[in-house]
N, C-alpha and C positions, 0 to 999 in steps of 0.2 A: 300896787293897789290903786284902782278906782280912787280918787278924789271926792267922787260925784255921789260915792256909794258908801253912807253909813250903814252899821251895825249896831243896833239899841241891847242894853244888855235885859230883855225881857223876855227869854225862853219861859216856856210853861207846858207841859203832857195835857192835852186833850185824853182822857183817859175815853172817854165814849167813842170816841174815834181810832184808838191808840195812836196819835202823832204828837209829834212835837212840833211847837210853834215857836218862832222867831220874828222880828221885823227889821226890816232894813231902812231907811230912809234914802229913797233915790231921787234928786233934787227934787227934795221937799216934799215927797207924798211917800206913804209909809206904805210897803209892799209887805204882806206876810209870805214866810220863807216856812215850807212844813217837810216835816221828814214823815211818811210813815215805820210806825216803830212794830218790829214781829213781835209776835207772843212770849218769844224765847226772852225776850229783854225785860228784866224785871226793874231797872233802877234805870230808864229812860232820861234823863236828866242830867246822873252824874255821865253818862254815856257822851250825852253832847258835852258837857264840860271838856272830857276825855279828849274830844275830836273837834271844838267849836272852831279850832284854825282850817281844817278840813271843811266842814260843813259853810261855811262862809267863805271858802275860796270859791268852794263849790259852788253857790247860792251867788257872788260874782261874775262867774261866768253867765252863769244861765241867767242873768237877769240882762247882760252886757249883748248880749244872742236875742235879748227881749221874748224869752221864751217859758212866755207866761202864761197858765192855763185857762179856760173859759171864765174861771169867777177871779181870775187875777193875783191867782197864787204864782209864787215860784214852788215846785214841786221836787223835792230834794230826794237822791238815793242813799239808803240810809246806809252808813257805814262800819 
């Protein structure tokens, strides 16, 4: 695991968007980490619980790749 690369425990559903949202702390400036979440998933939340070691390996990588979208998300595939 990244040294460099926190994970805050502050998930939260964007319900108007359906995603989830996460932040990482990557030396010292806070990256939001977003899953789009399908229609089919009704309890988006406990779902990341479910997977949070998954979804922040995930969200690791792609941040380590600096492959960060135009408004500076990391943009996560939902699992």
């Amino acid at each position: 695991m990244n040294q460099a690369i926190l994970f805050n425990d502050d998930i939260h559903f964007d319900a108007s968007r359906r995603r989830l949202v996460f932040t990482a702390m990557v030396s010292g400036m806070i990256v939001p980490c977003v899953v789009l979440v399908p229609e089919t998933e009704h309890e988006p939340v406990t779902h990341f619980r479910s997977h949070q070691f998954d979804y922040e390996m995930q969200a690791e990588q792609l941040i380590e790749d600096e492959d960060y979208s135009a408004s500076g998300e990391i943009e996560l595939t939902f699992l």
